[in-house]
C-alpha positions in Angstrom: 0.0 0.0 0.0 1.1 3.4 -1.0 1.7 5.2 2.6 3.8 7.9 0.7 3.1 11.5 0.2 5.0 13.4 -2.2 5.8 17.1 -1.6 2.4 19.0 -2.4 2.3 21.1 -6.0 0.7 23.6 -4.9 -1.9 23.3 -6.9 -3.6 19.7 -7.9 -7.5 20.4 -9.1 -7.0 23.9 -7.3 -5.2 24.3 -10.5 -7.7 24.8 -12.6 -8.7 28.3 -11.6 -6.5 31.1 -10.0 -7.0 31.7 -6.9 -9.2 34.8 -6.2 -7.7 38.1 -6.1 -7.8 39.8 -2.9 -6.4 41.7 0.4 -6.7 38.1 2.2 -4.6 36.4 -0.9 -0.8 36.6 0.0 -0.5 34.6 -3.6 -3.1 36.5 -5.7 -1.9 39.4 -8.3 -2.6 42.2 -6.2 -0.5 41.0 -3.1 2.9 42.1 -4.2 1.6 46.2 -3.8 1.3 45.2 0.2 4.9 43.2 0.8 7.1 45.7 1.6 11.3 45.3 0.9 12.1 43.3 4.4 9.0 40.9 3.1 10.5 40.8 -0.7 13.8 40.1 0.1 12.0 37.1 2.6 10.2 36.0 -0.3 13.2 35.9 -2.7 14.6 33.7 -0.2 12.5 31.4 1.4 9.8 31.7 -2.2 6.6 31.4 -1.9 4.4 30.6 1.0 2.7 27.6 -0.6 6.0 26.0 -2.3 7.3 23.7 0.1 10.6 24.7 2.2 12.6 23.0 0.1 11.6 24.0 -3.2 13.4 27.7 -3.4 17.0 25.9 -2.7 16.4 23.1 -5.4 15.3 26.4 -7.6 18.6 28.4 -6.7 20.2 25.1 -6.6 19.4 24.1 -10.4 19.9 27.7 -11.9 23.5 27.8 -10.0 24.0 24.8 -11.6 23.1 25.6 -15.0 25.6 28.8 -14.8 28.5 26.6 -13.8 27.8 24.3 -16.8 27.1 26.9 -19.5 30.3 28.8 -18.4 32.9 26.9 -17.1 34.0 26.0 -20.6 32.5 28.8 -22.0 35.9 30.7 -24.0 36.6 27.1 -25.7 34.8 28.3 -28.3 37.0 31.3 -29.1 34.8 33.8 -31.6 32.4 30.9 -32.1 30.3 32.5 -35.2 32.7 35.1 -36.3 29.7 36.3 -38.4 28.3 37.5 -35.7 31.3 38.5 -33.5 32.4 40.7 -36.4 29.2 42.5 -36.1 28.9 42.9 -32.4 33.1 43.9 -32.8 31.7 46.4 -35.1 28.9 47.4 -32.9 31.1 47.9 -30.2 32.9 50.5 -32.3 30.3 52.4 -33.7 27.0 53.3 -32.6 25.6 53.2 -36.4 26.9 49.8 -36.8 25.2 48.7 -33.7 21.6 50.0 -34.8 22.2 48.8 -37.8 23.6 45.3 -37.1 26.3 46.1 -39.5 29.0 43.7 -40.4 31.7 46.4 -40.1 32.5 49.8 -38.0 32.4 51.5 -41.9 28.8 50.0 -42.1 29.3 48.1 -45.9 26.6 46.0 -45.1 24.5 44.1 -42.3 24.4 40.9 -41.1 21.3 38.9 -42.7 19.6 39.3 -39.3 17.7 42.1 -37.5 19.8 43.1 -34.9 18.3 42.7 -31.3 20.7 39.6 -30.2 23.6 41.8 -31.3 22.8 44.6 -29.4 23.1 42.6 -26.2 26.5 41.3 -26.9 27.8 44.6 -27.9 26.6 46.0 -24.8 28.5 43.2 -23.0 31.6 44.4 -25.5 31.7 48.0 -24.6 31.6 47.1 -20.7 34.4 44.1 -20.4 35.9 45.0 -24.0 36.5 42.4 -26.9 37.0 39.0 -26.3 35.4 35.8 -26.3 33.8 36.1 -22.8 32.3 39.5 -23.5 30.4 37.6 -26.2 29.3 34.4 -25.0 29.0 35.4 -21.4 25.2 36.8 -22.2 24.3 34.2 -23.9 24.8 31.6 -21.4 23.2 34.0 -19.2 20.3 33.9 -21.2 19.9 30.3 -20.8 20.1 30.7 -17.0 17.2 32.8 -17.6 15.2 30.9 -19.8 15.7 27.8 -17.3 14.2 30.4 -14.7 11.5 31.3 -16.1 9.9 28.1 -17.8 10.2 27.4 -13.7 8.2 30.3 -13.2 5.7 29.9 -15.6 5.4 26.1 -15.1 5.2 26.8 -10.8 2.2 29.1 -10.8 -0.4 26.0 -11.7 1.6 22.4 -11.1 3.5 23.3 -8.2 7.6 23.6 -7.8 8.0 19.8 -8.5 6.7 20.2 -12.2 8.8 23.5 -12.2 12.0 21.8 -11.5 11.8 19.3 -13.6 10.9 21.3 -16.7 13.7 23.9 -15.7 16.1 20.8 -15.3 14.7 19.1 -19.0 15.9 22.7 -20.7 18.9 23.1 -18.8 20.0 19.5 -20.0 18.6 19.6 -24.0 21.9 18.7 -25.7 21.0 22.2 -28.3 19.8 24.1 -25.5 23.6 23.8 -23.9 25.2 24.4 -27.3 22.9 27.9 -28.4 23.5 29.1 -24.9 27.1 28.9 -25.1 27.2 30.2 -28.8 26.6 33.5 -30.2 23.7 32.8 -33.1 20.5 34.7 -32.2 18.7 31.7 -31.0 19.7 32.0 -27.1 17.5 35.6 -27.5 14.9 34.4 -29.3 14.3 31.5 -27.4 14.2 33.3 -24.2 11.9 36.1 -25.5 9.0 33.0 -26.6 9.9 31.2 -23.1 8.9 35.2 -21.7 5.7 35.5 -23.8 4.3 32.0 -23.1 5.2 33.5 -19.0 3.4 36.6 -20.0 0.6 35.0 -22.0 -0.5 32.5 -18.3 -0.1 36.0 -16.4 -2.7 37.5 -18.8 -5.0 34.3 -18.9 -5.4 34.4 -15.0 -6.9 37.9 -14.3 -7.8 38.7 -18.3 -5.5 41.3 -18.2 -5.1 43.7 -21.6 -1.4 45.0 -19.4 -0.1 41.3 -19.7 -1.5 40.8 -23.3 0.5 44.1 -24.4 3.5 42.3 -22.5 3.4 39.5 -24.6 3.1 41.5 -27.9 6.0 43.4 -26.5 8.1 39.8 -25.8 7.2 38.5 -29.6 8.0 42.1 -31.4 11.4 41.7 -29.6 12.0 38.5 -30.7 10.6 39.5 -34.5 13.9 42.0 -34.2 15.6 38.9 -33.3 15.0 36.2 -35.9 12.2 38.0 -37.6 9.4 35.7 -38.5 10.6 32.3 -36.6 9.1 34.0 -33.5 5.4 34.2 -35.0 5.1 30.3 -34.7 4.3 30.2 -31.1 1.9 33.0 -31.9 -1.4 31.2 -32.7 -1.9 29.4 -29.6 -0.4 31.6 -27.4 -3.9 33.6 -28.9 -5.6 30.8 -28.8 -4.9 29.9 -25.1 -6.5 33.9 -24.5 -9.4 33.4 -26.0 -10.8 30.3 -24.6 -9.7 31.1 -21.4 -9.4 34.4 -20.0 -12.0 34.7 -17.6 -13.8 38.1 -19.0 -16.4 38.3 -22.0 -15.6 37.3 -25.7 -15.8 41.0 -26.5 -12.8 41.8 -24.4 -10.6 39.0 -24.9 -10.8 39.7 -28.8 -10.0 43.4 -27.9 -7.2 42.5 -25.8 -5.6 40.5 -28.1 -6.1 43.0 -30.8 -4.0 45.1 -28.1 -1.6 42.2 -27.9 -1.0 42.7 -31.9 -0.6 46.2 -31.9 1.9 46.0 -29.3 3.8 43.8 -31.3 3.8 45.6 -34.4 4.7 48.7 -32.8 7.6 47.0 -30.7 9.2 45.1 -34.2 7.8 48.3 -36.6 9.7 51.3 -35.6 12.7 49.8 -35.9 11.4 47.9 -39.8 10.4 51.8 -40.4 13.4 53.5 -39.7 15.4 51.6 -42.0 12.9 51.3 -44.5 12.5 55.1 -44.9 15.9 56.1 -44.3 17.6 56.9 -48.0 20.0 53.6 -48.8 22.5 55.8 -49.5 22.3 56.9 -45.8 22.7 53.4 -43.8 24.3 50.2 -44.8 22.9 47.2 -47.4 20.8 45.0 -46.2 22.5 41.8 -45.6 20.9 38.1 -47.2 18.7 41.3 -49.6 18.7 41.2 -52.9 17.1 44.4 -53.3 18.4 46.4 -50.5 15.2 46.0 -48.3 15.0 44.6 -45.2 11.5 43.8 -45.9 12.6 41.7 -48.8 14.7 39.9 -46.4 12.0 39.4 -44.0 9.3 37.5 -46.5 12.3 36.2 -49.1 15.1 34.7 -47.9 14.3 34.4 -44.6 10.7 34.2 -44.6 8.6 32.3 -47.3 11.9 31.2 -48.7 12.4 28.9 -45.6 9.5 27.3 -46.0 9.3 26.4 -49.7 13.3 26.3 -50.9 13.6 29.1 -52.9 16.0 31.1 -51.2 17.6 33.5 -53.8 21.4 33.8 -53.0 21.4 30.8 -50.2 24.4 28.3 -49.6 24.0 25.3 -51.7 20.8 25.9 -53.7 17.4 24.9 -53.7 17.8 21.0 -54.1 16.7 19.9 -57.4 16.2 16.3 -58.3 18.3 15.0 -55.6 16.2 16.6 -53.1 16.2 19.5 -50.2 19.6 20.3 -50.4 18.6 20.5 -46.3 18.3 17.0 -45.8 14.5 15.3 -46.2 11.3 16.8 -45.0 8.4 14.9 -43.4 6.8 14.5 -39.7 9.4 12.6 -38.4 12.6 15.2 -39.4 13.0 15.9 -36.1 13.5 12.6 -35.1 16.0 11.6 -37.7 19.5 10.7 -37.6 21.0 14.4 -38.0 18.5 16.5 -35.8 17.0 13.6 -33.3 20.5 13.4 -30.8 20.0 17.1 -30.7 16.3 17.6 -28.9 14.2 15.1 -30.0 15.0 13.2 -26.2 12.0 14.3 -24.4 9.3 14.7 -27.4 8.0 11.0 -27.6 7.4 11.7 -23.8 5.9 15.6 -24.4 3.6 14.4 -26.0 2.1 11.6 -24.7 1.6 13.9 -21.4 -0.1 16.1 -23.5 -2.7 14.2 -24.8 -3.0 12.9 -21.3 -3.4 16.1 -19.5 -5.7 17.2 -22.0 -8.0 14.3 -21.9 -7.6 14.6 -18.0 -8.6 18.7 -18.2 -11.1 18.4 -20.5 -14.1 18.7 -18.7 -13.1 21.7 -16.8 -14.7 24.9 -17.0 -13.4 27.2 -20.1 -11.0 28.9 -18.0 -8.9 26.4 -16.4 -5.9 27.5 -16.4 -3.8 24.4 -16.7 -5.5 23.6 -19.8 -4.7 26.9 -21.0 -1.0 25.8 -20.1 -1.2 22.8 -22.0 -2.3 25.1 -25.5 0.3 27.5 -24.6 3.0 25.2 -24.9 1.6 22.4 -26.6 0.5 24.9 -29.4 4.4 25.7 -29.4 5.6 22.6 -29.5 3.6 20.9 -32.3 3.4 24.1 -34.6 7.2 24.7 -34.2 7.8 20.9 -35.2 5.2 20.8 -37.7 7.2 23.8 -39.9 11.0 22.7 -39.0 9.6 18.6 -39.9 8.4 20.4 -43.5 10.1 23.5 -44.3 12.3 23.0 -47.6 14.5 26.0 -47.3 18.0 26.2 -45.5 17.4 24.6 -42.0 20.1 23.7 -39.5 20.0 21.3 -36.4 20.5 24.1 -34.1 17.1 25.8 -35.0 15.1 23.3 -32.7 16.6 24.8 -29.5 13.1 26.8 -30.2 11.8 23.8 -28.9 13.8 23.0 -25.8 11.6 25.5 -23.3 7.8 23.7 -24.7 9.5 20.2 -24.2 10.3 20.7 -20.8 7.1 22.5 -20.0 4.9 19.9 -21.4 7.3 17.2 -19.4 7.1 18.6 -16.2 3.6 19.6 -16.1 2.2 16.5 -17.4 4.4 14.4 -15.0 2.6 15.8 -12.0 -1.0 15.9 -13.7 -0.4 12.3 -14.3 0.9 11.2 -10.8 -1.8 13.6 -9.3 -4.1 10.8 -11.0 -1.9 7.8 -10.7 -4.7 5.9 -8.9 -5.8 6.2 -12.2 -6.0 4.5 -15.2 -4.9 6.8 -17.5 -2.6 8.7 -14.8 -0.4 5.8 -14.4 -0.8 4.4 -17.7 0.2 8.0 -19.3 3.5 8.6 -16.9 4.6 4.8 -17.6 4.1 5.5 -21.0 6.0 8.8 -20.8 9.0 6.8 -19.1 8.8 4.1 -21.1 9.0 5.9 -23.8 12.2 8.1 -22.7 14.4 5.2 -22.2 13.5 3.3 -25.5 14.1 6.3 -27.7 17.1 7.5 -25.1 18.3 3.9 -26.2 18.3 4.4 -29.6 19.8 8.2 -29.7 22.6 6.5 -27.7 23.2 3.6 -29.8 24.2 6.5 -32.7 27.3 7.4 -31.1 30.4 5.1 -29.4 31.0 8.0 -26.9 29.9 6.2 -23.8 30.4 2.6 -24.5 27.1 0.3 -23.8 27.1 1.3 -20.3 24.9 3.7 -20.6 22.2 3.2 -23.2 22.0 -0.5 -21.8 21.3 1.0 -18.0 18.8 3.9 -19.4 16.7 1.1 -21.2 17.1 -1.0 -18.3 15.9 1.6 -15.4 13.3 3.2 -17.8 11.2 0.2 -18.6 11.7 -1.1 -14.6 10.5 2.2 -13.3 7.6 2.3 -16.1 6.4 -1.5 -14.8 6.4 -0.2 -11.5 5.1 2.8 -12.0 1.9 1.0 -12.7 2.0 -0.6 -9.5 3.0 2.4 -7.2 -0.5 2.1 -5.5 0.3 -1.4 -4.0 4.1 -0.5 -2.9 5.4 0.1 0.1 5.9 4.2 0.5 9.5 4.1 1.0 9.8 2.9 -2.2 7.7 4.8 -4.6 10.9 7.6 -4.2 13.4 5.0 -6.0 11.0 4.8 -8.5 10.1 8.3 -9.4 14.1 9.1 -9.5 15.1 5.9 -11.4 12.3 7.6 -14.0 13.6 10.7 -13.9 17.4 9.3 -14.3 17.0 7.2 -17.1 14.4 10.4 -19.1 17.9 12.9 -18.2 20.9 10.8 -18.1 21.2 10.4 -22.4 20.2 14.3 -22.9 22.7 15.3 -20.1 25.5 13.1 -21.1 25.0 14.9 -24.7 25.0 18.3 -22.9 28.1 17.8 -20.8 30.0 16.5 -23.9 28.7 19.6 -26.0 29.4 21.9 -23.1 33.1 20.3 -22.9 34.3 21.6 -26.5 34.5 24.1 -28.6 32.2 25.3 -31.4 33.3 27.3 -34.5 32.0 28.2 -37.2 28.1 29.0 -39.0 27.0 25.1 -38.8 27.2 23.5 -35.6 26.0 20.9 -33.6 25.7 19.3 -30.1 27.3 15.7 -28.7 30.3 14.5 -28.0 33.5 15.1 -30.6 33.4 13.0 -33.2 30.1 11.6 -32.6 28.4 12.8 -35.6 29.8 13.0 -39.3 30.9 16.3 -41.0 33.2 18.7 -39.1 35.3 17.3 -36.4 33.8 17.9 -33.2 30.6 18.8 -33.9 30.2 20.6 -37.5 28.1 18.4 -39.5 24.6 19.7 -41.3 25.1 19.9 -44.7 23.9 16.7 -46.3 27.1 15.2 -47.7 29.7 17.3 -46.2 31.4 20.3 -47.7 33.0 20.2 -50.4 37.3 21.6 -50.6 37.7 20.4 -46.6 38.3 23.1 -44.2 40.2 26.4 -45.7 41.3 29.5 -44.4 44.7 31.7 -44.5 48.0 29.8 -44.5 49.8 30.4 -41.6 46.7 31.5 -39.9 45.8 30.4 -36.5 42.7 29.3 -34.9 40.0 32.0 -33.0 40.8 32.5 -29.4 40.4 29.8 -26.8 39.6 27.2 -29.6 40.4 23.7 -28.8 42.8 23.8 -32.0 40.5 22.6 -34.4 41.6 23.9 -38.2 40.4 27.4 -39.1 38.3 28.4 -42.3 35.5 26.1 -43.0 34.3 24.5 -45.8 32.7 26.2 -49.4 36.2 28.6 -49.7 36.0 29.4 -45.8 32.2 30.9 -46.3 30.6 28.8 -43.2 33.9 29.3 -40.9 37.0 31.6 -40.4 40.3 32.0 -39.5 42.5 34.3 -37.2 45.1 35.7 -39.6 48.8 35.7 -38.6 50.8 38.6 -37.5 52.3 39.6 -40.5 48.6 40.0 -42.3 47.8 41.9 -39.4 50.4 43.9 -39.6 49.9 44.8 -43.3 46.4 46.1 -42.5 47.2 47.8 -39.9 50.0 50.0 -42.0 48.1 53.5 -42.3 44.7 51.9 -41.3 43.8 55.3 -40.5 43.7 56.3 -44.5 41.4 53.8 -45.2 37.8 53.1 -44.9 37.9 49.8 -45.2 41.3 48.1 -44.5 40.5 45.1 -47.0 37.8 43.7 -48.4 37.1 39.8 -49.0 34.5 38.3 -50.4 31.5 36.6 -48.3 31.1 37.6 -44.3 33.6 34.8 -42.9 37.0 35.6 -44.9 36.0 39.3 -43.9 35.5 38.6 -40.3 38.2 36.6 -39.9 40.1 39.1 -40.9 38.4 41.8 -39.4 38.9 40.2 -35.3 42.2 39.4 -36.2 43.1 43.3 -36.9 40.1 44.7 -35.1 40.0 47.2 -38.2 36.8 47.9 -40.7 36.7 44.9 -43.3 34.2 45.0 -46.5 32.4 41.8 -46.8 31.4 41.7 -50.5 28.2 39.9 -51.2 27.3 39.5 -47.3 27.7 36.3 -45.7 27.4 34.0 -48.9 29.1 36.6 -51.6 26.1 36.3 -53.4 24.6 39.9 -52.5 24.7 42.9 -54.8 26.9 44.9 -52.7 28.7 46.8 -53.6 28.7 46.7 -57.2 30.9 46.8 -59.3 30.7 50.6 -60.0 30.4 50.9 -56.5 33.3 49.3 -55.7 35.9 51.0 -58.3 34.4 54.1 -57.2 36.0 53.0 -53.8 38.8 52.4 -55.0 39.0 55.0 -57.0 38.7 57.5 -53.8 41.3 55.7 -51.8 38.9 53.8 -49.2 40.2 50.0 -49.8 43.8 49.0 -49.2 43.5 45.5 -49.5 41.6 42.9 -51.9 41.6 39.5 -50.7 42.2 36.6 -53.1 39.4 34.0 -52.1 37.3 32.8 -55.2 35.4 34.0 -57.9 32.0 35.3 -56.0 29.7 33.4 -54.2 30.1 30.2 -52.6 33.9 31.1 -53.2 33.6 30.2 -56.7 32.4 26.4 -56.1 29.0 26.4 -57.8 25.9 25.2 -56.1 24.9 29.2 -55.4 20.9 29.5 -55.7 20.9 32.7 -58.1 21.7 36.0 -56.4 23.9 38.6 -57.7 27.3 37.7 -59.7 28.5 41.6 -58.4 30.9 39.9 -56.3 32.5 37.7 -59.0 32.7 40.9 -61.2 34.8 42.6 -58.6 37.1 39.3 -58.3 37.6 39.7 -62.2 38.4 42.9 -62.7 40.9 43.4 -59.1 43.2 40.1 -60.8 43.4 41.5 -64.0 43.7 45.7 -62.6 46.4 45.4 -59.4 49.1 43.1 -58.9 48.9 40.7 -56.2 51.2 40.1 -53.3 51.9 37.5 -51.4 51.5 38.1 -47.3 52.2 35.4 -44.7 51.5 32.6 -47.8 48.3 34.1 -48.6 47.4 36.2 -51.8 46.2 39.6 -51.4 45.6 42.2 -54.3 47.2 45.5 -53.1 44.0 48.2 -54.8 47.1 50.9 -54.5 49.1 49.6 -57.0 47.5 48.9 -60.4 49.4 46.7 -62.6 51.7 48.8 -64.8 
């Protein structure tokens, strides 16, 4: 007989409603405005009064412990995305660059992203000054964050057991670890939809137009983040509003309408600034083909994601061999190439899903745990749904956007189904759901040799013993029903955190990257693998360059004439651009965004990248660009290929501007040779 009690939730059935708002309420909405600082600092400490005394130092005790393991290797990774650390270098220098997101201090041309992830990294720049740390220190800071508050939003309804257990699911997503040590944009964006879906269960309780603004505020942030990625958790996160908000149909459509003007206004003045200011006036737009960001935002990196044609992208649209993105269908995510990166968890998300909506659903319209389950059920399955589909450039590391709806729908519907375990379907569901974990945690692990059989053998062995007994719990002795609950809990975490731990102990360079242990996974050594095949020409780069700072010594440049990766040039190339830097816009200029920013944080001097990140953008022209040289701006032309894709082929249209300017530099100046690379000197035209 089960003589047991767990710790309470703090919620059970009393979750399906708020409670009510009063004076008499030390939880309810309106309590805060009575606590005064000796009874907030109390609360920060001891948490709330109905969380249980030990639930505020498993809290502090799991976010500590997500900041020691997103920073104690943290500088391994040395520039990590030297796309990106160009731009926030750049950002760091000038204040246009930084609005701008451009690529460098002279503003040439922006990065092919709005700019809001930069902005916080060159902040973190112009405080600690350059280096690796300054970079990556806020976005593993960010994942601290997003851990925090998927425990926040998560605590309110199913109690601080649910809460840690989703905090500890994101913390330990093998892609969560690697984006929160990296410098891409998706540590911001995910945090921004991880602050909405918080904002959007705040609204939902007390129908609150203030809250729904918040969230339109949250999703316009993370539109000036990754533009249109951040609208897929918007439909349900609408939904959720309008079937529950406890107010009249009237309002909750007005207060959503509010929620949508707040996010236009928060993404729009920032779209309307650039659009109207005069081209001539502000940099290209990077990943444009037009020069609008607009353009950007529906083409390449809007519709173009979804159905392949992306004008300009790496390797093409596909053709008869197929999504040059790997294969699309509903079970992408669980495939060989993304599946070891987040797909851990989902088997278990959501089979507690469907449970805790068949167990919620004959509630009242507002419960508010089934409003939970919308929120981030609605972001889970949409989110998968378009990365499963989309035929346009995708990359393993996108489905971090996942990681905070995973760990939601984990933790919630673990308590829901224990809260009903005398039940059928409760104990049936979470059996399922740990069943399920170690099977699939079984076959992720038996992808790589890392950890021997050890460890997938001992996952499948504790998962399916703690699912049979799970079914049983009523008829077992209390003492035991803990062994069980943590032998389910060890063998759901123990693949996804040995992933995380071996991700978190190496460095990651370069545009493609991926989590798991070195060697693990084909393509780039220690991680690099994600375009279908490999890339063609192996790793390039300068010769006598050196790798980024703090890299583990993996080879610089990339593949695809060093256009997905870069290198640190060597002294003496430094040293050459730095010669009467001062007379010079632009010290050099290289074709596509890594051989310029490679360049660029090696001499921490203004370097043009022509044709933006794949060489494939009309900018500058060629008019444009002997006009440069004409007035003196450029000192240096680097020798790397004729246009974009470093003159390999496989370009998907785009502008040949950058192979123009290639021609007519080797057949107008004279190159010279610096360090064993092959640089055109635009000062001397052959005579």
């Amino acid at each position: 007989m089960d003589t047991m009690t767990l710790p309470s939730t703090g919620s059970g059935d009393a979750g399906a409603a708020a409670p009510p708002a009063g004076p008499n309420n030390p939880t309810s909405p309106s309590a805060p405005a009575r606590i005064g600082g000796a009874g907030r600092l109390r609360r920060l400490w001891r948490g709330h009064e109905s969380d249980p005394a030990w639930a505020r130092p498993a809290l502090l005790g799991l976010l500590l412990a997500t900041l020691v393991l997103y920073t104690w290797n943290l500088t391994a990774s040395g520039w990590a995305n030297s796309f990106y650390s160009a731009a926030v270098q750049a950002g760091s220098e000038s204040w246009k660059a930084f609005f701008f997101g451009s690529s460098d201090a002279a503003n040439s041309i922006t990065v092919d992203k709005p700019p809001a992830s930069l902005w916080v990294m060159a902040l973190s720049v112009r405080v600690l000054g350059l280096s690796s740390f300054a970079i990556l220190l806020p976005q593993a800071l960010m994942g601290v964050a997003t851990v925090g508050v998927v425990y926040a939003t998560v605590r309110r309804h199913f109690g601080a057991a649910g809460a840690l257990i989703a905090g500890a699911v994101v913390a330990l997503t093998p892609v969560a670890a690697l984006m929160f040590t990296f410098n891409n944009p998706d540590a911001l964006l995910t945090l921004l939809m991880a602050l909405g879906a918080w904002a959007t269960m705040k609204a939902i309780e007390s129908a609150s137009p203030k809250w729904m603004i918040i969230v339109g505020v949250f999703i316009g942030l993370g539109f000036l983040t990754k533009t249109l990625q951040v609208l897929l958790v918007v439909p349900f996160f609408g939904l959720a509003y309008l079937i529950a908000a406890p107010t009249s149909l009237r309002r909750r459509i007005v207060h959503s309408l509010l929620a949508v003007g707040a996010m236009v206004l928060s993404a729009g003045w920032w779209v309307a600034i650039v659009e109207l200011i005069p081209a001539s006036a502000r940099p290209y737009i990077g990943g444009s083909q037009t020069n609008s960001f607009l353009e950007l935002t529906f083409g390449y990196n809007g519709l173009g994601r979804l159905n392949g044609n992306e004008t300009g992208s790496v390797g093409g649209g596909g053709g008869a061999a197929g999504p040059s993105w790997g294969a699309t269908g509903l079970l992408r995510m669980f495939s060989s190439s993304v599946g070891d990166q987040i797909s851990w968890l989902i088997p278990s998300a959501l089979i507690l899903l469907a449970a805790g909506l068949w167990l919620r659903g004959r509630r009242p319209r507002t419960d508010l745990r089934r409003a939970a389950y919308l929120v981030w059920g609605g972001w889970l399955i949409v989110t998968m749904l378009v990365f499963s589909l989309m035929a346009g450039i995708f990359h393993e590391y996108y489905t971090v956007a996942l990681a905070p709806a995973i760990g939601a729908l984990v933790g919630m519907g673990a308590v829901e189904a224990w809260e009903k375990r005398s039940s059928m379907l409760g104990s049936v569901a979470l059996a399922a759901a740990t069943a399920a974990a170690a099977v699939w945690g079984f076959v992720l692990l038996s992808q790589t040799t890392a950890y021997g059989d050890w460890l997938r053998v001992g996952v499948l062995a504790l998962g399916l013993a703690a699912a049979v007994l799970i079914l049983v719990t009523t008829w077992l002795h209390g003492r035991a029903v803990p062994f069980v609950v943590a032998g389910a809990l060890v063998a759901a975490l123990a693949g996804p955190a040995a992933y995380t731990i071996s991700t978190t102990a190496q460095g990651h360079t370069g545009s493609i990257v991926t989590a798991g242990p070195a060697g693990g996974r084909s393509g780039f050594p220690g991680g690099g693998g994600g375009f279908p095949g490999g890339f063609p020409g192996g790793r390039g780069g300068f010769p006598g360059g050196t790798t980024g700072p703090g890299t583990t010594g993996a080879p610089a440049g990339g593949g695809m004439g060093g256009l997905l990766d870069a290198s640190t040039p060597g002294t003496e190339v430094v040293a050459a651009l730095s010669e009467n830097a001062s007379s010079y816009t632009w010290v050099a200029a290289a074709v596509g965004s890594q051989t310029a920013a490679g360049l660029q944080l090696g001499s921490q001097l203004p370097v043009m990248a022509i044709g933006g990140f794949n060489g494939s953008d009309p900018s500058p022209t060629l008019e444009q660009f002997q006009q440069y040289v004409e007035n003196g701006q450029i000192h240096y032309f680097v020798a790397s290929g004729r246009g974009g894709f470093g003159g390999m082929g496989g370009q998907n249209g785009g502008s040949s501007a950058s192979s123009e300017i290639t021609t007519w530099v080797e057949d107008t100046f004279t190159p010279v040779t610096i360090d064993g690379s092959t640089f055109y000197d635009l000062t001397q035209p052959v005579q």
